[in-house]
MDAnalysis code that builds the backbone (N, CA, C; Angstrom):
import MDAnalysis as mda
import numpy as np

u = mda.Universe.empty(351, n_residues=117, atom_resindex=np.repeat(np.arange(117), 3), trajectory=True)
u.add_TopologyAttr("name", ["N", "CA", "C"] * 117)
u.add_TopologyAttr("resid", np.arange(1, 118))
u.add_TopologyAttr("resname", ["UNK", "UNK", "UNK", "UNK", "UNK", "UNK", "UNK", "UNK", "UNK", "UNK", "UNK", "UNK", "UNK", "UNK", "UNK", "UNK", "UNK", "UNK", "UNK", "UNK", "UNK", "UNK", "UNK", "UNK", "UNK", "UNK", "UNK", "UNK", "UNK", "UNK", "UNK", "UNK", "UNK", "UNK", "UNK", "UNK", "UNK", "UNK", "UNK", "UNK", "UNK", "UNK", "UNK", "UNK", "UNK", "UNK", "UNK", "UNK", "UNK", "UNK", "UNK", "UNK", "UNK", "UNK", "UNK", "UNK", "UNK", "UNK", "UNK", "UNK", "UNK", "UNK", "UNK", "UNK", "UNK", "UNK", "UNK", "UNK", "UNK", "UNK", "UNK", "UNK", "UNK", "UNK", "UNK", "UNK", "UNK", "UNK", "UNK", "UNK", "UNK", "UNK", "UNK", "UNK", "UNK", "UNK", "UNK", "UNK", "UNK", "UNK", "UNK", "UNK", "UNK", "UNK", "UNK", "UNK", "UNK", "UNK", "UNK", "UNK", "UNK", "UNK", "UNK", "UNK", "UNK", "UNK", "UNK", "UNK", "UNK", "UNK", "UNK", "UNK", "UNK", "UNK", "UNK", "UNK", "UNK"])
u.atoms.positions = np.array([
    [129.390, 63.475, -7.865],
    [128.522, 63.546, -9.009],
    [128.880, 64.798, -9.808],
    [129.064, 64.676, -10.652],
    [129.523, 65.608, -11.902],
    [128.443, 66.120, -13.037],
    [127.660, 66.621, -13.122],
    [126.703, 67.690, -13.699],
    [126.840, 69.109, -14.518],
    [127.173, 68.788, -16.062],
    [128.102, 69.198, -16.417],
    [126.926, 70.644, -16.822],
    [125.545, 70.369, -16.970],
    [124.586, 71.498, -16.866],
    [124.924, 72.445, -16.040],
    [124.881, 71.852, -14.339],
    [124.894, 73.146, -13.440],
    [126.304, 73.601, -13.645],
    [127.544, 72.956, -14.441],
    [128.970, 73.482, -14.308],
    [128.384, 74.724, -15.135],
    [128.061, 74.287, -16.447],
    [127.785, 75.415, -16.859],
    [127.587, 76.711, -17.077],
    [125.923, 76.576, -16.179],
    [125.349, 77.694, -15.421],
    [126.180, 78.601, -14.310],
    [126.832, 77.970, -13.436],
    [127.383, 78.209, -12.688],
    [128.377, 78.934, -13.308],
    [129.236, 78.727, -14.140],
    [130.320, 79.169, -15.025],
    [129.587, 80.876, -15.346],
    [128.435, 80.529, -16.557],
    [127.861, 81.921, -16.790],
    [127.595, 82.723, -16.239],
    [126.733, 82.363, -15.322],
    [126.692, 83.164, -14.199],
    [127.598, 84.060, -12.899],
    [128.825, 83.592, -13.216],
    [130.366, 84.386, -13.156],
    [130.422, 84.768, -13.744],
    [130.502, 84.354, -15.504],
    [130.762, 85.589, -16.173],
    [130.013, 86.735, -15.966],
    [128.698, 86.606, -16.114],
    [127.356, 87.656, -16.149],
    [127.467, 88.169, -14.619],
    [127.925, 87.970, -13.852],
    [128.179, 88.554, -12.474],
    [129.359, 89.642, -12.725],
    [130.661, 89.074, -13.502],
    [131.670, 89.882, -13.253],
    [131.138, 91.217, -14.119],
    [130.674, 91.241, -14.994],
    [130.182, 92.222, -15.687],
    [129.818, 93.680, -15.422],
    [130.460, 94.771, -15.584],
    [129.758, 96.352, -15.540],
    [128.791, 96.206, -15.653],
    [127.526, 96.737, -15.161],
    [126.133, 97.071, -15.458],
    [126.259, 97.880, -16.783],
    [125.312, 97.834, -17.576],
    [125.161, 98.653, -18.721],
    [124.471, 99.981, -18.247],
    [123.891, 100.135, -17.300],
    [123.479, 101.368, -16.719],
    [123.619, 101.841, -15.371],
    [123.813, 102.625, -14.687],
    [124.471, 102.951, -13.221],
    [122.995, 102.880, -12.811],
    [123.123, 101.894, -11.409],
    [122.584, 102.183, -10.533],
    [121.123, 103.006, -9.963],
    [122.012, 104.063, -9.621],
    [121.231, 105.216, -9.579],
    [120.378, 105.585, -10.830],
    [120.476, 105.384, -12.022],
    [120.207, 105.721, -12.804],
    [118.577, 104.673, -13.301],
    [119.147, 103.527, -13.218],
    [117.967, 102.045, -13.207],
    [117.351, 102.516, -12.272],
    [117.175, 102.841, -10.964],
    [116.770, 103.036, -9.610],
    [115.106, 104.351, -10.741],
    [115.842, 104.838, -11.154],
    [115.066, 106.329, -11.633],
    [114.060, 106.108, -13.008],
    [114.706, 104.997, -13.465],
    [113.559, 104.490, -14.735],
    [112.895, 103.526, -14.381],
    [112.790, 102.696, -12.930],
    [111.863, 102.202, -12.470],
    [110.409, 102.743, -12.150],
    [111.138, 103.872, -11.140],
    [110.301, 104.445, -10.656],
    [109.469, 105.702, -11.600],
    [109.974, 105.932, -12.711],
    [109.139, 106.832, -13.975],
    [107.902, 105.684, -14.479],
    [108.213, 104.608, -14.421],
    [107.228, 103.572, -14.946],
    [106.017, 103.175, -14.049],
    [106.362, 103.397, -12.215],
    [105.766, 103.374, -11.978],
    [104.436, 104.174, -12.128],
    [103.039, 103.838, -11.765],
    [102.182, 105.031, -11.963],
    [102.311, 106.056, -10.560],
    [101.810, 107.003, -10.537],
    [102.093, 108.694, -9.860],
    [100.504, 107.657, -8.877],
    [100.947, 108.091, -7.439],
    [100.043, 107.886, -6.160],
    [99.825, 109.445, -5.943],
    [98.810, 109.535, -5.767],
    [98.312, 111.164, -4.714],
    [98.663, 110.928, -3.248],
    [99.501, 111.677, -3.167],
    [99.857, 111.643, -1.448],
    [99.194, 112.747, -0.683],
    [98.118, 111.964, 0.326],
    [97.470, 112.736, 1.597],
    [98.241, 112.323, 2.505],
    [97.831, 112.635, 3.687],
    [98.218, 112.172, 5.103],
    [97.823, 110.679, 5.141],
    [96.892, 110.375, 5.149],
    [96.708, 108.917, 5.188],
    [96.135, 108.528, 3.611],
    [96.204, 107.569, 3.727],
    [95.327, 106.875, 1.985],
    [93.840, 106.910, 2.174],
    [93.481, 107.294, 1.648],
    [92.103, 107.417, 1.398],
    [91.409, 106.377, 1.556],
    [90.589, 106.688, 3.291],
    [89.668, 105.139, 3.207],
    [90.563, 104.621, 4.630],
    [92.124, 104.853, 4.635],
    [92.251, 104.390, 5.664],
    [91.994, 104.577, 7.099],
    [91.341, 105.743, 7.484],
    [91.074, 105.780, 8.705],
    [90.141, 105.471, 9.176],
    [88.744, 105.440, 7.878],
    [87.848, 104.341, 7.973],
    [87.800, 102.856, 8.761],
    [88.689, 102.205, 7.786],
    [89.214, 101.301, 8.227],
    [89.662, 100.764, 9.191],
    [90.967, 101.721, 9.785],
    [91.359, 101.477, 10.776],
    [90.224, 101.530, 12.062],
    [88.853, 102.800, 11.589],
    [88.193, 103.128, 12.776],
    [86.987, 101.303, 13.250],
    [86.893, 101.131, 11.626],
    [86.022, 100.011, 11.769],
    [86.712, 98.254, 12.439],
    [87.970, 98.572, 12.172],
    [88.811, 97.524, 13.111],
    [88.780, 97.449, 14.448],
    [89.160, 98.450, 15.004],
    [89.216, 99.446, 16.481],
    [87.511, 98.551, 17.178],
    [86.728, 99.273, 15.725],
    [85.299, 98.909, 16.868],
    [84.996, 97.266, 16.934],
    [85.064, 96.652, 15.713],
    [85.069, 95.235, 15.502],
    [86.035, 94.688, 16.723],
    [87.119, 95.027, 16.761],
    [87.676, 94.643, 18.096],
    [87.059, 94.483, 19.479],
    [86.914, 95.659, 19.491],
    [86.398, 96.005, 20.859],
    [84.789, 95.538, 20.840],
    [83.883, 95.303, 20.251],
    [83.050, 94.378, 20.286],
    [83.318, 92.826, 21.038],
    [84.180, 92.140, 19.436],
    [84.410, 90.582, 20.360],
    [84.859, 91.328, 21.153],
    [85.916, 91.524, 22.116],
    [86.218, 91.883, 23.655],
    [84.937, 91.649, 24.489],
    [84.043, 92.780, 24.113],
    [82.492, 92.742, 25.086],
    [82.072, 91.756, 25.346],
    [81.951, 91.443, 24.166],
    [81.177, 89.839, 23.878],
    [81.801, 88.629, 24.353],
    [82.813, 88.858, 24.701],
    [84.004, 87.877, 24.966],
    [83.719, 87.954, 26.544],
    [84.060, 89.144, 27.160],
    [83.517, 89.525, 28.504],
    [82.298, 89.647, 28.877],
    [81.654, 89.125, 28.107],
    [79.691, 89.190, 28.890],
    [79.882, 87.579, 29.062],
    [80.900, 87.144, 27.938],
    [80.066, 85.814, 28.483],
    [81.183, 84.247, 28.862],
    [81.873, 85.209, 29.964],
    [82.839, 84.830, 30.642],
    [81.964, 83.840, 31.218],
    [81.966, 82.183, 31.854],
    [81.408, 82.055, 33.195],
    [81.963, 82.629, 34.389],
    [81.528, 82.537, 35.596],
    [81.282, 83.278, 36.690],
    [82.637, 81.973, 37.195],
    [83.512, 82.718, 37.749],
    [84.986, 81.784, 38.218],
    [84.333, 81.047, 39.624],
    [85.098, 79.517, 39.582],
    [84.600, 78.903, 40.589],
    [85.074, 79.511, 41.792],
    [84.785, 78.808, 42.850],
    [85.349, 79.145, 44.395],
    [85.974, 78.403, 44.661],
    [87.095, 78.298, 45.017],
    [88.578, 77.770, 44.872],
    [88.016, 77.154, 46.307],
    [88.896, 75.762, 46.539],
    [88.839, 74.906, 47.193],
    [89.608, 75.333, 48.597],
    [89.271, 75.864, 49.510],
    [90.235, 76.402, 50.717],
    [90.087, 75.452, 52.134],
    [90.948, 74.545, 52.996],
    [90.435, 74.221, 54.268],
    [90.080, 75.027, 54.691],
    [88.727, 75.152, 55.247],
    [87.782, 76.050, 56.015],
    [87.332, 75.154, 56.803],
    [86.426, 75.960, 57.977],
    [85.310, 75.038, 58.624],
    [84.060, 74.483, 58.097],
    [83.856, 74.585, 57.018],
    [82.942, 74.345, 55.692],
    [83.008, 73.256, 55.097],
    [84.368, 72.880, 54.686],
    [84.495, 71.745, 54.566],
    [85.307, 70.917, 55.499],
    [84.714, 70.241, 55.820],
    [85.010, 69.006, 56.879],
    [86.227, 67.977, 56.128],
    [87.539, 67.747, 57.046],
    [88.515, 66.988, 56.290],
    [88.213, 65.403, 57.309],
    [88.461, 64.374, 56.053],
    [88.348, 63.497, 57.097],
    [89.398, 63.197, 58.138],
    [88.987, 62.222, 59.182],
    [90.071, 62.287, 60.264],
    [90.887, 61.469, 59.740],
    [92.089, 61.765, 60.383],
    [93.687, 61.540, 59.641],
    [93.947, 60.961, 60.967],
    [95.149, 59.424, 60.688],
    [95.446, 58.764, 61.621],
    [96.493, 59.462, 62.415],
    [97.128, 58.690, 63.449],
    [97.687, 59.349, 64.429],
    [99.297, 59.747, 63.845],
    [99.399, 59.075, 62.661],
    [100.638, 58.781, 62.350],
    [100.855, 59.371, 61.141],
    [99.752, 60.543, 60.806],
    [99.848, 61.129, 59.913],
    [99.867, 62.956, 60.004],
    [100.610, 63.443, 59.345],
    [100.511, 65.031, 59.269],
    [99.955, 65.674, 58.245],
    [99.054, 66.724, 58.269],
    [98.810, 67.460, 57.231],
    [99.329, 68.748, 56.667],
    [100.434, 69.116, 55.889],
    [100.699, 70.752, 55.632],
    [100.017, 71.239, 54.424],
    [99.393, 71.879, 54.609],
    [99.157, 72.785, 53.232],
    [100.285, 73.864, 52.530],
    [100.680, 73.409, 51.470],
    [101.606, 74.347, 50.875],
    [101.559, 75.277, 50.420],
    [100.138, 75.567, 50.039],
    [99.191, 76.867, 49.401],
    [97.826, 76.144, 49.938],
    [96.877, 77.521, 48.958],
    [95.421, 77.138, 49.131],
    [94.902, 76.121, 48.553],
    [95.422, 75.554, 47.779],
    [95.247, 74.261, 46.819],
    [96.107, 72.785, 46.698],
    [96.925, 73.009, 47.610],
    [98.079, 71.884, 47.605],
    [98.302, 71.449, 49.044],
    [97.607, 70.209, 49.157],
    [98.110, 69.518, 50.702],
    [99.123, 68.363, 50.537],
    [99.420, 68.591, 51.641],
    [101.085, 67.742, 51.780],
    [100.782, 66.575, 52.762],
    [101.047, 64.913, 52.763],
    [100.478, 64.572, 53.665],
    [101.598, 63.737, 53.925],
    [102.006, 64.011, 55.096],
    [103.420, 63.172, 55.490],
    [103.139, 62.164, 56.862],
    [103.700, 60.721, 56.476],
    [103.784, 59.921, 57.315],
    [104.696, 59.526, 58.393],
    [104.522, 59.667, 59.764],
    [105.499, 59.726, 60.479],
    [105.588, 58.002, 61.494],
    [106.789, 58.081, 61.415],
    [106.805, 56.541, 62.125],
    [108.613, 56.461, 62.946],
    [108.462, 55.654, 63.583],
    [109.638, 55.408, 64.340],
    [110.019, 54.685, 63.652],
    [111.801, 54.719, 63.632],
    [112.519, 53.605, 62.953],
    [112.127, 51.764, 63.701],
    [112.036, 51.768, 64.625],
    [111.275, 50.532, 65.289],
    [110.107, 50.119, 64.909],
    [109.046, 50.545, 64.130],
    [107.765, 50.238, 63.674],
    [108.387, 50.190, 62.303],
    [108.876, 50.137, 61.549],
    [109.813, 50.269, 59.948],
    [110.459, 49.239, 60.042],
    [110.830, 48.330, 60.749],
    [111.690, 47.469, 60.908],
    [113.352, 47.451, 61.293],
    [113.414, 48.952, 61.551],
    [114.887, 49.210, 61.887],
    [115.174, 48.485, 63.125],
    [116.721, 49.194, 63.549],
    [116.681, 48.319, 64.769],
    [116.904, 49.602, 66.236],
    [116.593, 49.237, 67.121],
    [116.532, 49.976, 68.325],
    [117.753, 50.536, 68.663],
])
């Protein structure tokens, strides 16, 4: 597709690229900054430590508030003598892998599986 607009542009915009600046650099850099308006420089800006102090506490509020009204963490599920497991057949094993993860493996002879003797 041939777009003889963006050839154009594209064209000028080389020219206007290859171009000397009409003013150095350094020099543009310095009539920017005359235009800008003049800031009073303190240590901090005026107001900001306010600020910052009223963030700090707003923070640390939600936190409190966040921590008062945590619920109370459950009690994690542990085999104990407390809770009663039901009885497990003869042909079965129980491992616990942690406090929360039981493993329940079935054991059998290749003769009850249908293998052969």
């Amino acid at each position: 597709m041939n777009h003889p607009e963006m050839d154009r542009f594209d064209e000028a915009l080389r020219v206007w690229a290859d171009q000397a600046p009409k003013t150095p650099s350094d020099e543009a850099a310095r009539q920017v900054l005359a235009r800008l308006p003049e800031r009073r420089r303190r240590g901090w800006f005026p107001g900001s430590q306010l600020r910052l102090a009223t963030a700090g506490a707003g923070l640390a509020l939600l936190l409190l508030i966040g921590w008062a009204t945590l619920p109370e963490s459950p009690v994690p599920l542990i085999a104990s003598e407390e809770m009663a497991l039901p009885p497990l057949p003869d042909d079965v094993v129980l491992l616990w892998l942690d406090s929360e993860t039981p493993l329940y493996l079935t054991v059998a002879t290749p003769a009850t599986k249908g293998g052969s003797q």
